[in-house]
N, C-alpha and C positions, 0 to 999 in steps of 0.2 A: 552785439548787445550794446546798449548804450547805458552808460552809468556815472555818474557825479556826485558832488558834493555839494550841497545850499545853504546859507546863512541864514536865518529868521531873527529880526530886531523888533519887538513891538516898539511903537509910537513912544512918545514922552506923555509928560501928564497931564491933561485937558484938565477943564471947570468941572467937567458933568463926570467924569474921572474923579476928583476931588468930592464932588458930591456924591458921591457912590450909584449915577444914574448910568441906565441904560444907554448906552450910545450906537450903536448897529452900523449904519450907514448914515445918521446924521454927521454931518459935514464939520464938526464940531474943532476950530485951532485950538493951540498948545497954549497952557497958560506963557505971558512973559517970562516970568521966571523958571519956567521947564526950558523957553529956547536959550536963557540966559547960562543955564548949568550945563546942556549938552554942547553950546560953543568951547566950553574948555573941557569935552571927553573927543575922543576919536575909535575908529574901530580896531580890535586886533589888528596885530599886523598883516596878519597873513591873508585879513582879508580885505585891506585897504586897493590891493591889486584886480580884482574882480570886479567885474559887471555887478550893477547895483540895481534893484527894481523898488517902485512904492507903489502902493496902492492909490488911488486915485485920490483920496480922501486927504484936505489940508493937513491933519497933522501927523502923517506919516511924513509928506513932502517938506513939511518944514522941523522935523527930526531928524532928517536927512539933509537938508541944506546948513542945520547946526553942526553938523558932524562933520561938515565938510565934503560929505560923498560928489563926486563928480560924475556927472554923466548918467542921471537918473532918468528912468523912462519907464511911468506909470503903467501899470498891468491890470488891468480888472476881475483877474484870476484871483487876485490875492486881495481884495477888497474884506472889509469886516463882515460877519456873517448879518444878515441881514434881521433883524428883531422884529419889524414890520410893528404892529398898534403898541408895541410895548417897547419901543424908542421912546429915550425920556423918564422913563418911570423907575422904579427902583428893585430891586430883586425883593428886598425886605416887606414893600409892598404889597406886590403882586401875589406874595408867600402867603398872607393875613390876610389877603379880599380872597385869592380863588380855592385856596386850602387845599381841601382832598384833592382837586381836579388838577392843580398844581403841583402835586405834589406823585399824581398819578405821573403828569407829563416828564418832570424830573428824571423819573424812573425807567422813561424807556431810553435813555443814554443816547447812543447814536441816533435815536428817531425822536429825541428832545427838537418839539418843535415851539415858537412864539405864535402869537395868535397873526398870522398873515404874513409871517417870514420863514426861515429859512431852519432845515435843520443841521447837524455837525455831518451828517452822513450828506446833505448836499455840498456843505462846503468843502468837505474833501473832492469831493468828484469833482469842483471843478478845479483846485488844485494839483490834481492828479493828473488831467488834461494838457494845465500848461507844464508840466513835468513832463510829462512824454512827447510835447511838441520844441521841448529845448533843445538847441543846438549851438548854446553857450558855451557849453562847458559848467566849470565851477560858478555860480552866482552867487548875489546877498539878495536878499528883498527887507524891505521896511515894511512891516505890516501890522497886525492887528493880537491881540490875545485870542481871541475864536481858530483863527489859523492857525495856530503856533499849538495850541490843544488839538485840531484835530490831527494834524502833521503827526505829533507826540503820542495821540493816542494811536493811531496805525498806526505808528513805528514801531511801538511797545507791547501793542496787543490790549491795551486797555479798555475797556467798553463803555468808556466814561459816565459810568457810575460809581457813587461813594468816591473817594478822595484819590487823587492820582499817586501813581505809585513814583515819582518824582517832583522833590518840590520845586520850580521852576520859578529864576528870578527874571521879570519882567523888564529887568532892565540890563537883562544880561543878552548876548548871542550866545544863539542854541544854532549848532548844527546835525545836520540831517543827510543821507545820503539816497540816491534813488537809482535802481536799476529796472531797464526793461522786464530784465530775468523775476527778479526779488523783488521789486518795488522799493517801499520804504523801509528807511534803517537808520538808527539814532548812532549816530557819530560821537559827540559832544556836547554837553547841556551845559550851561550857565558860564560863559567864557564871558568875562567880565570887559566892559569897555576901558581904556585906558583913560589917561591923564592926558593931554595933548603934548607933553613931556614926555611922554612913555611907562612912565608909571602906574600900574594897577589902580584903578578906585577904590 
């Protein structure tokens, strides 16, 4: 049986983050002052020692070059879930033009899809793929909020509808465990990043 432990860090805070837009796969870097604040954070300790992955997308990789991570080597496993026509745009938006139809798609949780992307039930599966092809051992990845929900929702049993049953700090490590046997399994949520001191945030 093969089994481990994984870190999940989402990104720091983009423009289109601060806007409150859609960002999917658009290529979108960190504001200045996001890479300015994670130069003086670093990660738990325990998981400074491990292999590190990011997702291909700038501002995972320069979230990870603030932090110091050494030895990163992008994965396209763990890329943002893909939004497709509705990159860019706003959720609040999208809510008030398509309405009921939007609010139908909402509702089917795992089979929430955007108009020409991707849904959370795809993003898992391909995460799940590079899970059962690791032969790291313990890893971290830099990735996105789409991953780190769907990770959390099959760990948890969640059907991601209505409000998650864990509130999840975005700028904290969340670990996760994975066996061939069991699969997914929530280890620890919101492990705060340090001080480059070693000090809590």
């Amino acid at each position: 049986m093969s089994s481990f432990h994984f870190a999940l860090l989402r990104h720091g805070v983009t423009a289109w983050n601060a806007e409150r837009r859609i960002q999917g796969q658009s290529d979108i870097p960190l504001l200045p002052e996001t890479v300015d604040e994670y130069r003086s954070l670093q990660l738990p300790q325990k998981w400074c020692a491990v292999r590190w992955r990011v997702s291909p997308l700038i501002r995972t990789i320069q979230t990870a070059d603030a932090l110091a991570i050494d030895g990163i080597s992008p994965d396209e496993h763990w890329i943002e879930m893909n939004w497709g026509d509705w990159e860019g745009k706003k959720l609040s938006d999208l809510r008030r033009d398509l309405g009921a139809q939007m609010r139908e798609n909402e509702d089917r949780g795992w089979d929430f899809r955007p108009d020409g992307g991707e849904s959370p039930r795809d993003v898992l599966s391909r995460v799940e793929a590079a899970l059962a092809s690791n032969r790291d051992g313990n890893f971290g990845v830099v990735t996105h909020k789409g991953i780190i929900r769907a990770v959390y929702a099959a760990a948890c049993g969640w059907n991601m509808m209505g409000k998650s049953p864990d509130k999840l700090d975005w700028k904290a490590v969340h670990v996760f465990s994975w066996s061939s046997d069991d699969g997914l399994g929530i280890v620890d949520l919101n492990c705060p990043l340090l001080e480059r001191d070693g000090t809590i945030t």
